[in-house]
C-alpha positions in Angstrom: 53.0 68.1 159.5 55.3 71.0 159.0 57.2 69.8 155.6 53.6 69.2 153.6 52.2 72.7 155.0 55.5 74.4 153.4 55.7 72.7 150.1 51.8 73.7 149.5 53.0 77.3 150.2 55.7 76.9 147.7 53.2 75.5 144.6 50.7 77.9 144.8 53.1 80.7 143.1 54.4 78.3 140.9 51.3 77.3 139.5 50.2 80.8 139.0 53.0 81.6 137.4 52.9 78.9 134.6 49.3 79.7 134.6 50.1 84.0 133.6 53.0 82.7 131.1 50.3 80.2 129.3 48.0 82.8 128.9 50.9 85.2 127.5 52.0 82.8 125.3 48.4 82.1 123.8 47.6 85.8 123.7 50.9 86.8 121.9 50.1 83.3 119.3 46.7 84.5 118.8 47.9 88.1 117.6 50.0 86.7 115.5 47.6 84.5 113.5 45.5 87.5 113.2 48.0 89.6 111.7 48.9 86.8 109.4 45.4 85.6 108.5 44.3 88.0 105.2 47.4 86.5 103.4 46.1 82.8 103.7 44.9 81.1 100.7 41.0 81.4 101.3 40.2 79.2 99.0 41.7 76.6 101.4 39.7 77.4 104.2 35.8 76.9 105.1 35.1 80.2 105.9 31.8 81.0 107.6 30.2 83.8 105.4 30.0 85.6 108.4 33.2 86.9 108.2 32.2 88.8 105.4 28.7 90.5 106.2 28.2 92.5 103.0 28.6 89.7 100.4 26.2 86.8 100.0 28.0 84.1 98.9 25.8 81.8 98.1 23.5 83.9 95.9 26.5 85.2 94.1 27.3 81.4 93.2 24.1 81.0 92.0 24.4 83.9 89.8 27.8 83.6 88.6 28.2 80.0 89.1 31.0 80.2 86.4 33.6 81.3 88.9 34.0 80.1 92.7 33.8 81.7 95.3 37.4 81.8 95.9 37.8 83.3 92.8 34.9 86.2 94.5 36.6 86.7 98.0 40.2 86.9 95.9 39.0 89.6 94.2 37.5 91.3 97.3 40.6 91.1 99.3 42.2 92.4 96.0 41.1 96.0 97.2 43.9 96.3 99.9 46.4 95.7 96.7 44.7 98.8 95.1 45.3 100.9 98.6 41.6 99.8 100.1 41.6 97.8 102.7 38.2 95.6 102.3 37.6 96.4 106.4 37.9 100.0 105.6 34.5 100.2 104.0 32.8 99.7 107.1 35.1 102.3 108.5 33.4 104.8 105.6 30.0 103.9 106.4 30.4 104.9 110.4 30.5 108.7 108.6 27.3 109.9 106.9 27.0 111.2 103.4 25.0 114.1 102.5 25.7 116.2 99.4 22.2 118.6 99.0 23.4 119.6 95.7 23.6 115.9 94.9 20.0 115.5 92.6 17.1 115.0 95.0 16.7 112.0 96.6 20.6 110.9 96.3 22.1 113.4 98.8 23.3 109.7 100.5 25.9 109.3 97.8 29.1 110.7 97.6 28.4 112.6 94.3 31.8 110.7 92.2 29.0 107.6 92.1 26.1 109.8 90.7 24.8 108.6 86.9 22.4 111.3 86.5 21.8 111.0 83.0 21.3 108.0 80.5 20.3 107.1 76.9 19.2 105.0 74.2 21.7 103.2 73.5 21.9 99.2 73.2 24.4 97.5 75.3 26.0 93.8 74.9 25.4 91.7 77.9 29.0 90.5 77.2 32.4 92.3 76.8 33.5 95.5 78.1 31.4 98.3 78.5 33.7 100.5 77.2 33.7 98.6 73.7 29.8 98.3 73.4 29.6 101.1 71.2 31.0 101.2 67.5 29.2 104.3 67.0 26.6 106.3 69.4 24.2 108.0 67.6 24.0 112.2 67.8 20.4 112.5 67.4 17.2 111.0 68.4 13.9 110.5 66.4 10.5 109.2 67.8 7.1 107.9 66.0 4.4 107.5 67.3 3.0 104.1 65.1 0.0 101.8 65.0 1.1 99.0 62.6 -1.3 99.9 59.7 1.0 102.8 59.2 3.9 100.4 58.8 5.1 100.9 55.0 5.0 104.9 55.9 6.8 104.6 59.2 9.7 102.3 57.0 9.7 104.9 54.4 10.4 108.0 56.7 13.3 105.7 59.1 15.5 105.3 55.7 15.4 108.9 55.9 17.7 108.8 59.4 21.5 107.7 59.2 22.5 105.5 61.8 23.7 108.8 64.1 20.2 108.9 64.9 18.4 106.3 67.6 15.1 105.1 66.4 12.4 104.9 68.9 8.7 103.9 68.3 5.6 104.2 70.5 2.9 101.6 69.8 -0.5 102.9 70.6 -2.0 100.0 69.4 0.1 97.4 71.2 2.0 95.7 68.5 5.5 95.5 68.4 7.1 92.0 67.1 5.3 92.0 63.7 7.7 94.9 63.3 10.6 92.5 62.9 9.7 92.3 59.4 11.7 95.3 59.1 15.7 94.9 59.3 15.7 98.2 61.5 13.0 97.5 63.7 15.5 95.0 65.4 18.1 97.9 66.4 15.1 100.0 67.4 13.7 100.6 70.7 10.4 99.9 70.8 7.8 101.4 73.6 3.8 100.1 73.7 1.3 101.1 76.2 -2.4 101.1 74.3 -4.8 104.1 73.0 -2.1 106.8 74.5 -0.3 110.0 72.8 3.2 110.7 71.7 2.9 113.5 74.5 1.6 111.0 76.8 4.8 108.9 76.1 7.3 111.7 75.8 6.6 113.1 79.1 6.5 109.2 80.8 9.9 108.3 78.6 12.0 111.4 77.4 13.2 113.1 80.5 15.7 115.5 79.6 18.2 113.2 81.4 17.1 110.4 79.7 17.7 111.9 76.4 21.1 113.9 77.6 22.8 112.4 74.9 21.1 113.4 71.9 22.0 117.0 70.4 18.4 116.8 69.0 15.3 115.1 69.5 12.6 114.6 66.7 9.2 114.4 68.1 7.1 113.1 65.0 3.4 111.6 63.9 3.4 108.7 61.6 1.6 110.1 58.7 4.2 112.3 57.3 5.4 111.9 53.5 9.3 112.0 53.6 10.1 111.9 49.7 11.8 115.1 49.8 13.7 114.9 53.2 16.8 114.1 54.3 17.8 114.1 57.9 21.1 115.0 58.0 20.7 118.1 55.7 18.4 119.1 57.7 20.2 119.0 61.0 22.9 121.0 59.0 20.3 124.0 58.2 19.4 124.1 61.7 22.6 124.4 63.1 23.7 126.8 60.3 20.2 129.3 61.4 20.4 128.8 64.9 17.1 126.9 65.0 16.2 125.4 68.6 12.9 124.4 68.1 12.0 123.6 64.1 10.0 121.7 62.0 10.3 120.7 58.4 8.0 122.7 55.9 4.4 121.3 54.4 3.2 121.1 51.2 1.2 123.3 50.3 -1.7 121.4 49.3 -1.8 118.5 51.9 -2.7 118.5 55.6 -2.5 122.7 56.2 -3.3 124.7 58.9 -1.3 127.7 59.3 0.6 129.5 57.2 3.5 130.0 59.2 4.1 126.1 58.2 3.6 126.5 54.5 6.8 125.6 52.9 8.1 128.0 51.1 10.2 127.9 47.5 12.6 130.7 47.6 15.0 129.8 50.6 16.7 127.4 53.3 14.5 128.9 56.2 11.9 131.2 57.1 10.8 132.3 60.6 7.6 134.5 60.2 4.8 135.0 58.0 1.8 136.6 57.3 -1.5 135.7 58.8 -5.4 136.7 58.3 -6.2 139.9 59.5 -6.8 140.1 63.2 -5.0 136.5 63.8 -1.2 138.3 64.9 -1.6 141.1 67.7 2.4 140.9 67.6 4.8 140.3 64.0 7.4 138.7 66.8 4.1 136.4 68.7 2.6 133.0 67.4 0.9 132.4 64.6 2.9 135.1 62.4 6.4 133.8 64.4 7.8 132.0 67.1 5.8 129.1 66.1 6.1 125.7 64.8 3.0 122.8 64.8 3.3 119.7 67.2 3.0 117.1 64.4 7.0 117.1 63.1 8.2 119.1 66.1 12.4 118.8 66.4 14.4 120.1 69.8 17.5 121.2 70.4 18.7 118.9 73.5 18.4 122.9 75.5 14.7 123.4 74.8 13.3 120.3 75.1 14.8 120.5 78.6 12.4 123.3 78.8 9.5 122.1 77.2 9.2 118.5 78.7 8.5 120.8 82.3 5.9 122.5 80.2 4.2 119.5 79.1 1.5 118.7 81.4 1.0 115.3 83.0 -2.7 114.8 82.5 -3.1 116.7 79.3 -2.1 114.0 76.6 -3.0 115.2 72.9 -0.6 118.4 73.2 -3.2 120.6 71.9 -1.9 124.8 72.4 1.8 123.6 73.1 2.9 125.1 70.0 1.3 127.9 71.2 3.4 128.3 74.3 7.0 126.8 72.7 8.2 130.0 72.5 8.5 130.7 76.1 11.7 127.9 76.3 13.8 129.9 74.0 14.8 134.0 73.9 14.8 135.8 71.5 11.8 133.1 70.0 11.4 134.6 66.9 14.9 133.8 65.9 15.4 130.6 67.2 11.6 129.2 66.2 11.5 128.6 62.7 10.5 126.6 59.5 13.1 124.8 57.2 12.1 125.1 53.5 14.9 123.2 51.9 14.0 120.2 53.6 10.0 119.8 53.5 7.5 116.8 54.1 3.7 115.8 53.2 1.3 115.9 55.7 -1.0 113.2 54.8 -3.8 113.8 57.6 -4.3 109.8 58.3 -7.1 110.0 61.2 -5.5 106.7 62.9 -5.2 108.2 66.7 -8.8 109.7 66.7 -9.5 105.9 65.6 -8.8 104.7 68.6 -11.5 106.9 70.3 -14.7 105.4 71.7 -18.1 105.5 70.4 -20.4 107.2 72.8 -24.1 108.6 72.5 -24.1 107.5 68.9 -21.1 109.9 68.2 -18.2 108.2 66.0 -15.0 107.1 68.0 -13.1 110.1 66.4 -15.8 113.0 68.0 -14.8 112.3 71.2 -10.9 112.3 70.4 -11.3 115.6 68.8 -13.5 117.0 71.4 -11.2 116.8 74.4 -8.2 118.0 71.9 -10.2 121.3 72.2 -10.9 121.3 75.4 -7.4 120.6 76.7 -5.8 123.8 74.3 -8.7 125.8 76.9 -7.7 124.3 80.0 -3.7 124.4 78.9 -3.8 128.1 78.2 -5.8 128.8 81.7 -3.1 126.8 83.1 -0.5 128.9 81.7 -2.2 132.1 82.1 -2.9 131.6 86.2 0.6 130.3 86.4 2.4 133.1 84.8 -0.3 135.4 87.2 0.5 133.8 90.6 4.4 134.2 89.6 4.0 137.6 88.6 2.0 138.5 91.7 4.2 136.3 94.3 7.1 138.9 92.9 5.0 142.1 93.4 4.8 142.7 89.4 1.5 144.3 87.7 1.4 141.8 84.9 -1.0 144.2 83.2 2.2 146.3 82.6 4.6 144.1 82.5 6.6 143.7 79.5 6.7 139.6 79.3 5.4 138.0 77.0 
């Protein structure tokens, strides 16, 4: 009775001792296979994808199904080589992000991953991106086309070198029959029906959209181009400090003002003389600081300006030219007219065309109609706008000296 009680004694310590060593000995294996585990070949190991939360596997096989997925976690771990551990990410996203002078919207992101601005250009879908590009064009020129107005619009875009992006607006919603045209394949093309070049520009020209372009030409289709070239004009504005232009008009064809009347006798002019009464200033619009919206051209600086200006709702651009002067100082010197380099306007009614008849009134009435009534409603804009600022700063506009 006494030897069986004593040996039971003497096995109870021994098995929990072989018990604490097992577990040692498991623990201190364990930690070692977890240490050695990110240098094991993954691509000989079924590993759940739940060991890597942020990466879908099996989509990114469907996508890519060119490479394996080996190939894709090989590359992920590949970030430790570069000094990134792949589980320090997570560690990043325990601290918040917010940058307020980051643009709106993207305070989130740490501002080295920002692309605020973009372009034009054409990209491969192949390559490197850093090789996409065997030129990138300086300037950028937009028409506003229906495709009876073909022949003139191929006309006036053999006036632009390649520095210059081509971009066309359909208002009539046909694009592909302009593949006729070897151009028209390197162009971008925009349609949305019966709408405006200003009804485009403020929808697709952002001034970070068209960050790249030193200048933008904003242009009708029913200009004559026979005496124009495109780069000697860009030189004429640089060389007279022009940051809004346009290119002088025939005399005879498709005039309204005189400040756009081309003139024989020089490289530019930026003021004229109007009918009595029509100038209460030499230095305001129509005698200076004025250009028409028909062949308009913007230094990258002022159409930053004047997109803001351009209102959302108001889509024929009527009493813009009007109010271009108020993105540029002194205006009467950087507003002007380029005589060396002039155009025809031919007056093709094509946009009031696309008007509808109503009350027995031709399509075009109506068109022209609410042209006039939006140069009213623009300059009350303006006007009340410029008062509320004026009186939110505690100035007498009456006596203020702005203009």
């Amino acid at each position: 009775m006494g030897t069986p009680f004593r040996s039971g004694i003497l096995r109870k310590p021994n098995e929990t001792m072989r018990l604490i060593v097992t577990t040692f000995v498991g623990v201190i294996f364990g930690f070692f296979l977890g240490v050695s585990f990110p240098t094991l070949s993954l691509t000989k190991m079924n590993l759940p994808t739940s060991l890597f939360p942020s990466i879908d596997l099996t989509y990114i096989e469907d996508k890519y199904s060119e490479l394996s997925t080996g190939a894709l976690l090989h590359a992920w771990s590949s970030l430790k080589g570069n000094g990134v551990h792949p589980t320090r990410l997570y560690k990043f996203n325990d601290s918040k992000i917010w940058v307020p002078t980051n643009p709106r919207g993207a305070e989130r992101l740490p501002p080295g991953i920002i692309a605020s601005e973009s372009d034009f250009f054409l990209r491969r879908l192949w390559g490197q991106p850093s090789e996409d590009l065997t030129i990138k064009p300086k300037y950028l020129v937009t028409f506003t086309v229906g495709y009876d107005q073909r022949n003139n619009i191929d006309a006036a875009v053999k006036k632009f070198s390649e520095n210059f992006t081509i971009l066309l607006f359909h208002y009539d919603g046909r694009t592909s029959e302009w593949d006729e045209f070897e151009w028209s394949r390197r162009a971008i093309h925009v349609s949305a029906r019966k709408q405006t070049k200003w009804w485009y520009a403020k929808r697709f020209l952002h001034p970070d959209i068209v960050a790249a372009y030193d200048y933008i030409f904003m242009w009708d289709e029913d200009l004559g181009v026979e005496h124009f070239d495109a780069e000697e004009y860009i030189k004429l504005v640089r060389k007279h400090g022009l940051e809004i232009s346009q290119p002088g008009l025939e005399p005879n064809n498709g005039l309204t003002w005189q400040m756009t009347k081309m003139r024989g006798n020089g490289e530019v002019h930026k003021d004229t003389e109007e009918k009595p009464g029509w100038c209460t200033d030499p230095h305001l619009p129509p005698c200076a600081a004025f250009v028409e919206i028909m062949a308009t051209v913007f230094s990258r600086d002022a159409w930053r300006c004047v997109w803001y200006m351009i209102q959302n709702d108001l889509v024929h651009g009527w009493g813009l030219d009007f109010a271009l002067r108020k993105c540029v100082e002194p205006a009467h010197e950087k507003i002007g007219v380029v005589d060396a380099q002039w155009i025809v306007h031919q007056s093709v009614p094509s946009l009031g065309n696309q008007g509808q008849a109503e009350s027995g009134r031709a399509p075009w009435e109506g068109v022209r109609e609410r042209c006039r009534r939006e140069w009213t409603m623009f300059q009350e804009r303006m006007v009340n706008a410029e008062k509320e600022y004026f009186m939110a700063m505690g100035i007498d506009a009456t006596n203020s000296t702005a203009r």
